[in-house]
C-alpha positions as CSV (number, residue, x, y, z in Angstrom):
1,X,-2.0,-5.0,-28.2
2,X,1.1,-5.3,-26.5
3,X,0.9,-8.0,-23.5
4,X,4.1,-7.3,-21.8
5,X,3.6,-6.5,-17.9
6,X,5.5,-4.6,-15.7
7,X,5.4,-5.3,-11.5
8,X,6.7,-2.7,-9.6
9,X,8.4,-2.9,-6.2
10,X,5.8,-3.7,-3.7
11,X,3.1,-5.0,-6.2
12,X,5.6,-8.0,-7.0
13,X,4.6,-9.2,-3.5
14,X,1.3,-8.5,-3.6
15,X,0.9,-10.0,-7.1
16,X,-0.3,-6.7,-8.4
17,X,0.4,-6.7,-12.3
18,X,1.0,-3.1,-14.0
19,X,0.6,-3.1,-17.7
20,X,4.3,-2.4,-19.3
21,X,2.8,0.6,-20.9
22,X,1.0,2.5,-18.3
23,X,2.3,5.8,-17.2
24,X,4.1,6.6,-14.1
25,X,1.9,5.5,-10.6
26,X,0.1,8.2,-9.0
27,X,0.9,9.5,-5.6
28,X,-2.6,8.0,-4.5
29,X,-1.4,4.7,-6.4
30,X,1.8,4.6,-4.5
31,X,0.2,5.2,-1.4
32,X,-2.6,2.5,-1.9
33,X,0.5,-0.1,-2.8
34,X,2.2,0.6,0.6
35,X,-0.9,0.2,2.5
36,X,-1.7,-3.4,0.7
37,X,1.7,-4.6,1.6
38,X,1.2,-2.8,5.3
39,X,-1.9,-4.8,5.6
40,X,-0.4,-8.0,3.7
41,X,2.7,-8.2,6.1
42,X,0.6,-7.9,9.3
43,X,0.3,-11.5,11.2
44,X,-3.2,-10.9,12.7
45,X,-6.5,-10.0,11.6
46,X,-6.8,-6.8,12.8
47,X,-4.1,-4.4,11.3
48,X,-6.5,-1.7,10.3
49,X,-10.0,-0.3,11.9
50,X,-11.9,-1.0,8.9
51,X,-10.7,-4.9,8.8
52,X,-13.2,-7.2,10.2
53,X,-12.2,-9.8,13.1
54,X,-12.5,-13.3,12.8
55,X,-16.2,-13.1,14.4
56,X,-16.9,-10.6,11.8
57,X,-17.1,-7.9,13.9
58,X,-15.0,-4.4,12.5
59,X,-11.5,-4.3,14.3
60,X,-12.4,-0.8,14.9
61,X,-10.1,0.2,18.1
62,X,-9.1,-3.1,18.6
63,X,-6.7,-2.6,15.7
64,X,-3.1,-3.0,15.7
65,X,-3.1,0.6,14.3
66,X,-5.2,2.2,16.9
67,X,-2.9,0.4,20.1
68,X,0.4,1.9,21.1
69,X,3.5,0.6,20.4
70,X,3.9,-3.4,18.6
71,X,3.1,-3.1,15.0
72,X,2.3,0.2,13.2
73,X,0.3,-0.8,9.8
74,X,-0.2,1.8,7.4
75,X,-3.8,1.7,6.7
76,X,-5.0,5.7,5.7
77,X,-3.5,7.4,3.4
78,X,-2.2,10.6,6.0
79,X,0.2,7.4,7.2
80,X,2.0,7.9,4.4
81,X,4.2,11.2,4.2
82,X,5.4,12.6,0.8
83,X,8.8,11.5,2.0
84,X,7.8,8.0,1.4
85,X,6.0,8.3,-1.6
86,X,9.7,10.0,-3.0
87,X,11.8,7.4,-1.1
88,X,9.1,4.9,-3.3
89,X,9.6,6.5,-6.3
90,X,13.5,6.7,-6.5
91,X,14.1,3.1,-4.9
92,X,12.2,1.2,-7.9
93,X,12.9,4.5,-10.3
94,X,10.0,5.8,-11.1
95,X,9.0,9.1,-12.5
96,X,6.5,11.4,-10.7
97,X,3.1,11.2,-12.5
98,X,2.1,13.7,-15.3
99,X,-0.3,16.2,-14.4
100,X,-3.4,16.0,-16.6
């Protein structure tokens, strides 16, 4: 079995480790990479409604992403346009994912 990894782009700073032989991310894995690294490069504890507070309590609309202006995490996937999953794609040159 070959052991050699591959990280891609975002994943490097997440610590996400790809298998070297894996085929081509998904759109839906793209997207879920951005939204770790959103989430990852957020000060607080609240950059998403679904994140719980320090009290545990859910951020819910105390969340960065539900107040105007100041920080705008990516934290649903309709965050991310197909733009940005391209833009992904070409910047660490990746292929679009086979259809199966």
């Amino acid at each position: 079995m070959d052991t050699r990894f591959k990280v891609w782009g975002w994943g490097l700073m997440l610590g996400a480790v790809i298998p070297w032989a894996a085929a081509a991310p998904t759109d839906a894995e793209i997207r879920a990479l951005l939204i770790q690294a959103s989430i990852a490069a957020y000060p607080g504890n609240c950059p998403c409604p679904y994140n719980v507070a320090r009290n545990g309590s859910r951020c819910g609309k105390r969340s960065a992403w539900n107040r105007a202006g100041g920080y705008a995490p990516l934290c649903f996937d309709s965050d991310i346009t197909d733009t940005q999953v391209a833009e992904y794609r070409q910047k660490h040159g990746l292929a679009k994912a086979r259809a199966q």
